[in-house]
C-alpha positions in Angstrom: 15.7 13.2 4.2 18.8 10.6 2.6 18.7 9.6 -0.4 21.6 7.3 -1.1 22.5 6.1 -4.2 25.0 2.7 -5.0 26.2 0.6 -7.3 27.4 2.9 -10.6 31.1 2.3 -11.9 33.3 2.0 -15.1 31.2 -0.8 -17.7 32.4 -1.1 -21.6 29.4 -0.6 -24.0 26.9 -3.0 -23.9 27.8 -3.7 -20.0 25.3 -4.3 -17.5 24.9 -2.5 -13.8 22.5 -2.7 -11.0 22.2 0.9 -9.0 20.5 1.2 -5.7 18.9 3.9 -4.1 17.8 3.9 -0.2 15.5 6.0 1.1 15.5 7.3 5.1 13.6 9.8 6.1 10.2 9.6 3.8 7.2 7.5 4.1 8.2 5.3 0.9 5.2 3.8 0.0 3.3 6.8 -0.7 5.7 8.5 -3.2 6.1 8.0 -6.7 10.0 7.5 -7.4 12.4 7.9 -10.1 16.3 7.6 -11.0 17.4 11.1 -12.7 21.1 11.5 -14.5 23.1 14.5 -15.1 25.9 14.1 -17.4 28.7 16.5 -17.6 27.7 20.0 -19.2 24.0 19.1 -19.3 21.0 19.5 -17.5 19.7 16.6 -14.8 16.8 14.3 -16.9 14.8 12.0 -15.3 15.3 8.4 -17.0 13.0 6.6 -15.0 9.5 6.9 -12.9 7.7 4.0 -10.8 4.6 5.1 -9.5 3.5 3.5 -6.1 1.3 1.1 -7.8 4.2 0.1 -9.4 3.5 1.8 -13.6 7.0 2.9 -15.1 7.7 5.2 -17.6 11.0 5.5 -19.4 12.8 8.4 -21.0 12.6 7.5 -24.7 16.6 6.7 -24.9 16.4 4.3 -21.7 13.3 2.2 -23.1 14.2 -1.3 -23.3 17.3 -0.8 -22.1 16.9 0.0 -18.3 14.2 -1.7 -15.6 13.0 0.2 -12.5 11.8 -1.3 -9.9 11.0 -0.6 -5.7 10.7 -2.9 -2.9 8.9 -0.4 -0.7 10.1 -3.1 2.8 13.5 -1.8 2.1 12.8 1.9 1.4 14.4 1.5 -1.8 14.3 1.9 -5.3 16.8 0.4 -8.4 17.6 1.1 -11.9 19.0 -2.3 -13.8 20.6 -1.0 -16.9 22.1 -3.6 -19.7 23.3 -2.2 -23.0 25.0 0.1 -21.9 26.2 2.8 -24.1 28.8 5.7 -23.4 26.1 8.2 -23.8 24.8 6.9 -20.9 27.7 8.1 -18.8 26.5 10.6 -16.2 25.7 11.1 -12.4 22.6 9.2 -11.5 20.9 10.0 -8.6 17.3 9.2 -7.3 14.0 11.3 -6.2 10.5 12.2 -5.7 9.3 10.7 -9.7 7.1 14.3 -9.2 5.9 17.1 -7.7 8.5 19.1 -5.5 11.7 17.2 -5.2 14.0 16.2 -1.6 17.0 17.4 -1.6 19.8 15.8 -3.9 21.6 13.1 -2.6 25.1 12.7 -3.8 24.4 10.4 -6.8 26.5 7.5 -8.1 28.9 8.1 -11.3 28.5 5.4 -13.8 31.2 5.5 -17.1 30.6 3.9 -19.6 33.9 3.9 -21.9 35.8 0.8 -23.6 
């Protein structure tokens, strides 16, 4: 199992970025899926869960902020996040949205700093 994630970098508060996660080794389409973030000196959290039929739940300081969404073609799952704010600075990485996790994938470091 891959999981690769894409697309973090260095955004001022109240940026926008786009992160991508592709999936190889898993049948897609049957897992629920979620982005996860670990910032420095804390534990990993799970932001954000889509189901397979496509429901998605948000951790309460993401809501409104960040979209989730899968195109299960591609094997691949994405987090859009706008408003951006420097607490959201952390490793993101995707996964299983439940149950027993894949292995970690080596994330994608998004800083969010003026």
């Amino acid at each position: 199992v891959q999981l690769q994630a894409s697309g973090g970098g260095l955004v001022q508060p109240g940026g926008s970025l786009r992160l991508s996660c592709t999936a190889s080794g898993i049948i897609f389409s049957i897992n629920d899926m979620g982005w996860y973030r670990q910032a420095p000196g804390r534990q990993r959290e799970l932001v954000a869960r889509i189901t397979i039929g496509e429901t998605t739940n948000y951790a309460d300081s993401v809501k409104g902020r960040f979209t989730i969404s899968r195109d299960n073609a591609k094997n691949t799952v994405c987090l859009q996040m706008n408003s951006l704010k420097p607490e959201d600075t952390a490793v993101y990485y995707c996964n299983k949205g439940r149950g027993r996790l894949y292995s970690w994938g080596q994330g994608t470091l998004v800083t969010v700093s003026s």
